[in-house]
C-alpha positions in Angstrom: -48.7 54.4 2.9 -49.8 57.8 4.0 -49.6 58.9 7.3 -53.2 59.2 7.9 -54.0 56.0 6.5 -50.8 54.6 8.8 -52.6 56.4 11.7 -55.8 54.5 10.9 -54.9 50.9 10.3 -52.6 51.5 13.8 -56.0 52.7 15.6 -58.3 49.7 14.1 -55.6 47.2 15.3 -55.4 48.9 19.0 -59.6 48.4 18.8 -59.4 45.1 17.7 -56.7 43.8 20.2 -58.9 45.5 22.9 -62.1 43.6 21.6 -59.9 40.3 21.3 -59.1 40.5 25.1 -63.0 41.5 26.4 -64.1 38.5 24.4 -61.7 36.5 25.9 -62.3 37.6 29.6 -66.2 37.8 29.3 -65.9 33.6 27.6 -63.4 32.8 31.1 -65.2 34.6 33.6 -66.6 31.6 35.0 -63.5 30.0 34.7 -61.7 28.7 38.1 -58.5 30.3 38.4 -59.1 32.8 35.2 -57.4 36.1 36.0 -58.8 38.7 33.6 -56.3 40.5 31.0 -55.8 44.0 30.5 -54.7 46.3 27.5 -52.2 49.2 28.4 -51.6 51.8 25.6 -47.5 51.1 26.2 -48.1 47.5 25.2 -50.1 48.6 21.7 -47.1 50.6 20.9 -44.5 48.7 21.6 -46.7 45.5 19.5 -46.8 48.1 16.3 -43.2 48.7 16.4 -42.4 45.4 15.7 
């Protein structure tokens, strides 16, 4: 795969994982107990490494 194209697909996962976890803490906001998740940028690159 070319780089770019590598560079891409690596920066549409980061946006989806990020829209994945506001989703999820905007539906358990209400939620007794919920503590809200957050995305760090380490965490999206050690999750593409693997």
């Amino acid at each position: 795969m070319e780089n770019t194209s590598y560079i891409a697909l690596s920066r549409q996962s980061g946006l989806q994982r990020q829209m994945d976890i506001i989703a999820n803490n905007l539906a358990n906001m209400t939620t007794t107990g919920f503590k809200g998740e957050k995305m760090m940028f380490s965490q999206h690159l050690v999750k593409s490494r693997d």
